[in-house]
C-alpha positions as CSV (number, residue, x, y, z in Angstrom):
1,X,140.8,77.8,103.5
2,X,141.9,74.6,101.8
3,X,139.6,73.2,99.3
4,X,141.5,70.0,97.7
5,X,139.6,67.8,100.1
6,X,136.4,69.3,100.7
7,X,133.3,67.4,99.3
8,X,131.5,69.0,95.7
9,X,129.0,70.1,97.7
10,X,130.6,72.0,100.4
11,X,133.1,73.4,97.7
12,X,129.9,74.7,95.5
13,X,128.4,76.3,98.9
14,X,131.3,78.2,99.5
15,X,131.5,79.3,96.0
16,X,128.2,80.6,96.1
17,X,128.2,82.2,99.5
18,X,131.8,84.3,97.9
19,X,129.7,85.4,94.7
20,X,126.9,86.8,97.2
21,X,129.8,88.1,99.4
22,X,131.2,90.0,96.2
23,X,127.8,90.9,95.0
24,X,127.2,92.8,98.4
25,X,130.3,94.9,98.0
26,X,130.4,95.5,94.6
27,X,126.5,96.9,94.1
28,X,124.8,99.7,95.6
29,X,122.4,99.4,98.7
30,X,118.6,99.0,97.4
31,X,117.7,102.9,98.8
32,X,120.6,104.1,97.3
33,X,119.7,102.7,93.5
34,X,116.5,104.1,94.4
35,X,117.5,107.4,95.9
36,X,117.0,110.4,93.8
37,X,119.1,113.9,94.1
38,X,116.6,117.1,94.8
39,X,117.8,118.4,91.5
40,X,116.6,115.3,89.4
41,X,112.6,115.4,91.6
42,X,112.0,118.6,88.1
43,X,108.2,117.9,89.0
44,X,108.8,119.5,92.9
45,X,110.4,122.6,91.9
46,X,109.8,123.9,88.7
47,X,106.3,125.3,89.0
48,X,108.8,127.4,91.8
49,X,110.3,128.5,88.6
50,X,107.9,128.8,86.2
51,X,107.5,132.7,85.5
52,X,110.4,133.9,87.7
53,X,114.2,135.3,86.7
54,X,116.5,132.7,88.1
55,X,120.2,132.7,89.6
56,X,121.9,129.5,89.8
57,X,124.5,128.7,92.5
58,X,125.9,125.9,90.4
59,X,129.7,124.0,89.2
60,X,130.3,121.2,87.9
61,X,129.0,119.2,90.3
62,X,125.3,120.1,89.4
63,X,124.1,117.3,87.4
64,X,121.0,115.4,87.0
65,X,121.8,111.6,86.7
66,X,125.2,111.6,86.8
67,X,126.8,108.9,85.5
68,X,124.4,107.6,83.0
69,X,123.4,108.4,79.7
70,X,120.7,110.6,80.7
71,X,123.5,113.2,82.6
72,X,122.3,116.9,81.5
73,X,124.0,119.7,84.0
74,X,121.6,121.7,86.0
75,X,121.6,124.8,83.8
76,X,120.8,122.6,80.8
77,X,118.0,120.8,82.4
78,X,116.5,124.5,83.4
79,X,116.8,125.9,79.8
80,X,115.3,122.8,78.1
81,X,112.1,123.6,80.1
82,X,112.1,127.0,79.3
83,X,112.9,128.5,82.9
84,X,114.3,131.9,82.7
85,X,118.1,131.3,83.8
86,X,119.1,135.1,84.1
87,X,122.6,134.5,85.0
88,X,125.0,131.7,87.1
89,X,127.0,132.4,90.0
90,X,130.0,130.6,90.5
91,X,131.6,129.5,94.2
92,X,135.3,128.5,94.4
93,X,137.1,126.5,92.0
94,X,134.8,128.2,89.3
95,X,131.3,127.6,87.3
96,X,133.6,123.9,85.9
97,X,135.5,123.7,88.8
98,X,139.1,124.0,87.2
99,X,140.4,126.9,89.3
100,X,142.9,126.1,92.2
101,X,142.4,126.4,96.1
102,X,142.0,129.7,97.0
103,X,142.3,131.1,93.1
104,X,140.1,134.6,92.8
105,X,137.3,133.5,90.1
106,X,136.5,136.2,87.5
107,X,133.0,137.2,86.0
108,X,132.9,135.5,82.7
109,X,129.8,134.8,79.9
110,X,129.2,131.0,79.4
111,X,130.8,129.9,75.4
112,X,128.1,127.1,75.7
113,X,124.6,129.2,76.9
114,X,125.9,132.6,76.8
115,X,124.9,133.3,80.1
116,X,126.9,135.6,82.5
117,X,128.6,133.9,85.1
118,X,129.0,136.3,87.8
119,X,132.1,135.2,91.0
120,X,131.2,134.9,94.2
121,X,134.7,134.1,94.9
122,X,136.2,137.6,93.7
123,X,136.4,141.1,94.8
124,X,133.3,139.5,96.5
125,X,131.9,136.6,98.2
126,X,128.1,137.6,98.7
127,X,125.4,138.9,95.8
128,X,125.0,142.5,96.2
129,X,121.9,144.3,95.3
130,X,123.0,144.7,91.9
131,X,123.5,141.4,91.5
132,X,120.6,140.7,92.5
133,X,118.4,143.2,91.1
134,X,116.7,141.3,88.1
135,X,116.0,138.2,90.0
136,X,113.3,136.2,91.9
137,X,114.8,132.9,92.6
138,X,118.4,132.0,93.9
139,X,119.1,128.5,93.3
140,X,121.7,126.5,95.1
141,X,122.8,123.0,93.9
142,X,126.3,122.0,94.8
143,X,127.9,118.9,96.1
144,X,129.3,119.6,99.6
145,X,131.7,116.9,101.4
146,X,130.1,118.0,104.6
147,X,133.4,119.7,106.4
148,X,132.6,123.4,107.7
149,X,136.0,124.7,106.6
150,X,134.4,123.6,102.7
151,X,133.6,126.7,101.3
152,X,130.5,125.9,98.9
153,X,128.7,126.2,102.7
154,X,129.8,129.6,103.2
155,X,128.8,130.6,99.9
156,X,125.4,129.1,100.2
157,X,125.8,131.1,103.5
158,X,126.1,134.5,102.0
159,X,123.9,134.0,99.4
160,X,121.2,133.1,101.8
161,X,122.0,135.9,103.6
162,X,121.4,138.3,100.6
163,X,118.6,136.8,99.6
164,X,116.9,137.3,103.2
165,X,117.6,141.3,102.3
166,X,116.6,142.0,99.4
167,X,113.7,139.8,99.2
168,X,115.1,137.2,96.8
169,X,113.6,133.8,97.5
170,X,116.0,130.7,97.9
171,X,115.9,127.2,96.5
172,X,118.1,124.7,97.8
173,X,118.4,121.6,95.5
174,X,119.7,119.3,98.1
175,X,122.3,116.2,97.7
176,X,123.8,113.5,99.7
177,X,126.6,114.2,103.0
178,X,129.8,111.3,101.9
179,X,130.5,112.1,105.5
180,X,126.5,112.6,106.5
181,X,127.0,109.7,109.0
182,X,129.8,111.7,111.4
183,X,129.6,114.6,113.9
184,X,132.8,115.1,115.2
185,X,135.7,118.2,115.9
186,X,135.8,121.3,118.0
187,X,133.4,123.7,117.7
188,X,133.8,126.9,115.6
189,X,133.8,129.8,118.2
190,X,131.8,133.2,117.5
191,X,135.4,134.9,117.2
192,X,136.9,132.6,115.0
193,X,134.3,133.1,112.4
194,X,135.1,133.2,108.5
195,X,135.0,132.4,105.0
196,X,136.5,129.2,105.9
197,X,134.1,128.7,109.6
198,X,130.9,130.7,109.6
199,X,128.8,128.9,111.8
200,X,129.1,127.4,115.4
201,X,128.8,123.6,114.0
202,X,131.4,120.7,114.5
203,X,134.4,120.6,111.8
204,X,132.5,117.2,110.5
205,X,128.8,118.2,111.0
206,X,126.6,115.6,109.8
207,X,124.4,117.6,107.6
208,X,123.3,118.1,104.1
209,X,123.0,121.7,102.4
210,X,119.5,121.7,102.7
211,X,119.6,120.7,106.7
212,X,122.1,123.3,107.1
213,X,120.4,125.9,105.4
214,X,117.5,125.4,107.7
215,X,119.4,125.5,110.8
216,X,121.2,128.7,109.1
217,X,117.4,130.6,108.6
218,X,116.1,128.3,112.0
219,X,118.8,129.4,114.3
220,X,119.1,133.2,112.8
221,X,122.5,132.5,111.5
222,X,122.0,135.1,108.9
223,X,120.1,138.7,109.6
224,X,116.6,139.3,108.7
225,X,116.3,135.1,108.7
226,X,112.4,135.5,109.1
227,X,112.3,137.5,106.4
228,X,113.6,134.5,103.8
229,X,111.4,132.6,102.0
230,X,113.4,129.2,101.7
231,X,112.4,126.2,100.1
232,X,114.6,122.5,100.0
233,X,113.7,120.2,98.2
234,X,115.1,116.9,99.5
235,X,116.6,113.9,98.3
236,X,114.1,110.8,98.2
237,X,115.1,107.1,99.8
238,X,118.2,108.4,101.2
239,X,119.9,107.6,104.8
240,X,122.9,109.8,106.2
241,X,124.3,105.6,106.9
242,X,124.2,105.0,102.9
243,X,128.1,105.0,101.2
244,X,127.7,107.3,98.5
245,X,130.9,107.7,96.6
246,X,130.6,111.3,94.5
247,X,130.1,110.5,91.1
248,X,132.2,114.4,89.9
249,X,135.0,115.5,92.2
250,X,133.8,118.2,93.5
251,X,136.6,120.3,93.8
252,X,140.2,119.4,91.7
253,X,142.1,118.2,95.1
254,X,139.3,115.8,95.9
255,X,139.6,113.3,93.0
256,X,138.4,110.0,95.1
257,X,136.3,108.8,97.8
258,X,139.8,108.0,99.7
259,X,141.0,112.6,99.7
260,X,137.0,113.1,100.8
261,X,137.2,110.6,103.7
262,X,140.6,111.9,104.5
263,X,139.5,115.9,103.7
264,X,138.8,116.7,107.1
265,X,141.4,115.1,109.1
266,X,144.4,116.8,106.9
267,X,143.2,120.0,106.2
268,X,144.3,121.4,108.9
269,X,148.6,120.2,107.7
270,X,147.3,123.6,105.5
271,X,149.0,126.3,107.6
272,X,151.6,124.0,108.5
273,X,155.2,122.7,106.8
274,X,153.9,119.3,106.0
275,X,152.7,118.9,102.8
276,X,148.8,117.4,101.8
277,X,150.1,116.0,98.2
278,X,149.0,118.9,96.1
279,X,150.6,118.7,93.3
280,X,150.8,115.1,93.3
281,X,148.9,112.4,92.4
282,X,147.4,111.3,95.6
283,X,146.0,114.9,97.0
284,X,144.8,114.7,100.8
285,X,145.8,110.9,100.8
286,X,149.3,111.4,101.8
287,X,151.6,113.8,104.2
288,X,155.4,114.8,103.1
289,X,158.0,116.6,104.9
290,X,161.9,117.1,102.9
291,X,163.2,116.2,106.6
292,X,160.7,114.9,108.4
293,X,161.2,111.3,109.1
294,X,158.4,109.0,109.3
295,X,159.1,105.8,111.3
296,X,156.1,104.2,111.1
297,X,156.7,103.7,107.3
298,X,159.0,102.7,104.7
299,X,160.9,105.9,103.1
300,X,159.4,107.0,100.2
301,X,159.8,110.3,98.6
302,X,157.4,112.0,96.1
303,X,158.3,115.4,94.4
304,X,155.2,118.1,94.3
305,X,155.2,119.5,91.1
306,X,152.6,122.8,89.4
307,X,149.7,121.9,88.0
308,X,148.0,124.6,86.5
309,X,144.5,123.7,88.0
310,X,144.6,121.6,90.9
311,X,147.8,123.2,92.3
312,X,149.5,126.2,90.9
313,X,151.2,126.6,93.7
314,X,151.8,123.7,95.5
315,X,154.0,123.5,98.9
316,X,157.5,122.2,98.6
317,X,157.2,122.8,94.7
318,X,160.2,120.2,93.1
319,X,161.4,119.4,96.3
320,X,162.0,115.7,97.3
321,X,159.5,114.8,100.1
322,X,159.5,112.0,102.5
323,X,156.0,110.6,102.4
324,X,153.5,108.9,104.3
325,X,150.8,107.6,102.6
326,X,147.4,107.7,104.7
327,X,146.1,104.3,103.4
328,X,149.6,102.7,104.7
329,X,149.5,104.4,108.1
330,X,148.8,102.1,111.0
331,X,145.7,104.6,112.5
332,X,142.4,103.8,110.7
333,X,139.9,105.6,112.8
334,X,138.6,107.5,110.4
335,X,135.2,105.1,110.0
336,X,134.7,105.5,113.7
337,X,135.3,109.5,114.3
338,X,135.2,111.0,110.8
339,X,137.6,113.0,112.2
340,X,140.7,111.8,113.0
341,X,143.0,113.9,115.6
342,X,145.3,111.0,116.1
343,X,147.0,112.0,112.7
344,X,147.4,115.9,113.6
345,X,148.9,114.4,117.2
346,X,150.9,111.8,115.6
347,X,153.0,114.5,113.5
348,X,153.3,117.1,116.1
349,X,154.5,114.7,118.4
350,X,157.4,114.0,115.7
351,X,158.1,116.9,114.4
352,X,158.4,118.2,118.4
353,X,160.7,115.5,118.8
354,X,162.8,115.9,115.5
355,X,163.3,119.7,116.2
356,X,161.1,120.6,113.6
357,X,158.6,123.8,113.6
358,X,155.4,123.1,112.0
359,X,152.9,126.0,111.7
360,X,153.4,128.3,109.0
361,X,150.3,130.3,110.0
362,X,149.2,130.4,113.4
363,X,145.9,133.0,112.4
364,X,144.5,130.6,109.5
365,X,144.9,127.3,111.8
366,X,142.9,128.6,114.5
367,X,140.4,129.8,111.5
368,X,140.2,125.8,110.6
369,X,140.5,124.3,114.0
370,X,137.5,127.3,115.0
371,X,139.6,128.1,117.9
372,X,142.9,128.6,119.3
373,X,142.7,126.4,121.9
374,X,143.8,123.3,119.3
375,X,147.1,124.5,118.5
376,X,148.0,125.4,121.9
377,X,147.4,122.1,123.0
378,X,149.3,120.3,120.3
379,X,152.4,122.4,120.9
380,X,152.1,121.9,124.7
381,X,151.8,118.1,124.2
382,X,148.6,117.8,126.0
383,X,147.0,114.1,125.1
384,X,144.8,113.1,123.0
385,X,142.0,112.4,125.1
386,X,142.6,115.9,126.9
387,X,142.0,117.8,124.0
388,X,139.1,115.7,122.7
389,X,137.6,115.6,126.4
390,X,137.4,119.5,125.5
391,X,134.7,118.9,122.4
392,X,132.0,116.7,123.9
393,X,129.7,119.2,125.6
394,X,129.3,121.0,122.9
395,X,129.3,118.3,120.7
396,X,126.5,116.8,122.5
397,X,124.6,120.2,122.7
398,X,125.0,120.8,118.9
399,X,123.3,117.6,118.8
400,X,120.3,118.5,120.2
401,X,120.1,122.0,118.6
402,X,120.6,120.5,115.3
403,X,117.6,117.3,115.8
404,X,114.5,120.3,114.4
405,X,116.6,120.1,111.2
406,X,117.1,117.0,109.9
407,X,115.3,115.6,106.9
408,X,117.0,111.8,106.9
409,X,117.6,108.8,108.9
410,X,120.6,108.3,110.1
């Protein structure tokens, strides 16, 4: 627009209209300023507390206020009002979340509380009855990006699940879904169940922690599920629609609102060749191949090199890649599907015709995609609309089963 010969008036309009244009974008929606996370309602859950030995399921995600001056972690906030924190249990990544993808956590003792920090990502992944033994209340409060193959889910999972046996009652402290507006992705089948799939829910699933933990107790996910006494307490003026940018990555490969949009639509490049930029500085926003040519972009290559927490072992370690970075990449579906297939389809389709094998683990992709049916199609070139044509029934069924649980608005 050229403003040399507009009037004053017309000139100070559009002046105005841009400032409430940048306003818009720049400031949070009203609800969200308002919202509040279920560990920061103290006055909901704390009479829960009040008397009983607590476990935390906590990192360094669990924090009251964060980003203000009145941030206090979870644990603090407990011990300030005199709650009997018996000992923390810590998911993947660790209690501060500086351990790398897949790194076994150790039992440790807290330098700042003193309080035992006992893995649940170790020579075991669910509370046994020793664990257990001296405590009342399990507490769960931990930022998911709401991706099945997340593990915080399956932890939550197995703790619910011990809980429900050995009569241990569960508190989930619940928090926002980044990706809480989508439902999209194949559905985990029964046999393709693990640590990184446990449930028979849509790779992008719509759901907080506390909705999923009461479909997980509602449709008998875990044994003895009548048995659990579960209690969530939810997040006030909050709508699955509202952005909500995570204010602590919640895991070191997912430093931005950019790698947690983009988490679910690269993880499964895992168990392939194609690198996900660990080990760079632009993890899960970018894909690199030493010989790969990408010819949709510009040649650029990046060298992966060892971080000590965020990649100790990254792929293609000192290796020149050629990259592609997502944001330059001419498919932007990902505000539409949350889960974008046209990338996965996009490579295998080049790599097919560049001579290039892909999959490095056939067993561990089928443990993302939930099934083997995903792979199969990409090598056989089926479309992209044939494979997704595959999803909606039971996309539209896991709809419905999923409607008792919901606490929010979408």
């Amino acid at each position: 627009m050229r403003l040399a010969h507009c009037p004053l008036s017309l000139i100070l309009l559009f002046v105005l209209l841009l400032l409430n244009g940048c306003a818009q974008t720049s400031t949070s929606p009203s609800n969200q300023q308002n919202m509040m996370l279920g560990a920061e309602q103290l006055e909901r859950y704390l009479p829960q507390l009040q008397g009983k030995r607590v476990g935390l399921i906590v990192n360094q995600t669990s924090v009251l206020y964060p980003n203000t001056p009145n941030s206090i972690h979870l644990v603090d906030a407990l011990l300030q009002h005199h709650i009997n924190v018996v000992s923390v249990f810590a998911p993947e990544h660790g209690f501060r979340g500086n351990q790398g993808a897949g790194e076994m956590i150790e039992d440790n003792i807290d330098t700042t509380t003193g309080l035992p920090i006992i893995s649940l990502y170790g020579q075991t992944k669910a509370p046994t009855q020793a664990m257990l033994a001296n405590i009342d209340v399990l507490v769960f409060d931990i930022q998911d990006v709401g991706v099945r193959f997340y593990t915080y889910i399956s932890t939550m999972h197995y703790a619910m699940a011990a809980a429900a046996k050995y009569n241990v009652d569960m508190l989930i402290l619940d928090r926002p879904n980044p990706n809480g507006q989508y439902v999209a992705g194949p559905i985990l089948a029964p046999e393709f169940r693990s640590f990184v799939g446990m449930h028979p829910i849509p790779v992008v699933h719509g759901l907080t922690v506390g909705e999923l933990a009461l479909m997980i107790k509602g449709e008998h996910w875990i044994e003895h599920a009548d048995n659990l006494t579960l209690n969530v307490i939810s997040l006030t003026n909050y709508r699955k629609t509202d952005p909500y940018p995570l204010p602590i990555p919640p895991s070191p490969n997912l430093p931005n609102a950019s790698s947690v949009r983009w988490y679910a639509s690269l993880c499964l490049f895992e168990p392939t060749h194609i690198s996900v930029g660990r080990g760079t500085a632009l993890p899960f926003q970018m894909l690199g191949h030493p010989t790969l040519i990408w010819p949709d972009a510009s040649l650029t290559q990046i060298v992966p090199q060892k971080d000590p927490v965020a990649a100790p072992y990254p792929k293609w370690e000192n290796t020149p890649l050629n990259a592609l970075f997502i944001d330059d990449f001419e498919i932007r579906s990902y505000s539409v599907t949350g889960f974008d297939l046209r990338l996965l389809h996009y490579v295998f389709s080049l790599a097919r015709a560049q001579g290039i094998d892909l999959i490095t683990s056939e067993s561990f992709f089928d443990k993302l995609a939930g099934s083997d049916t995903l792979r199969k199609a990409l090598l056989q070139g089926e479309s992209i609309e044939q494979i997704e044509a595959r999803w909606q029934s039971g996309l539209s069924q896991y709809q419905s089963q999923r409607q008792p649980y919901l606490l929010y608005p979408e």
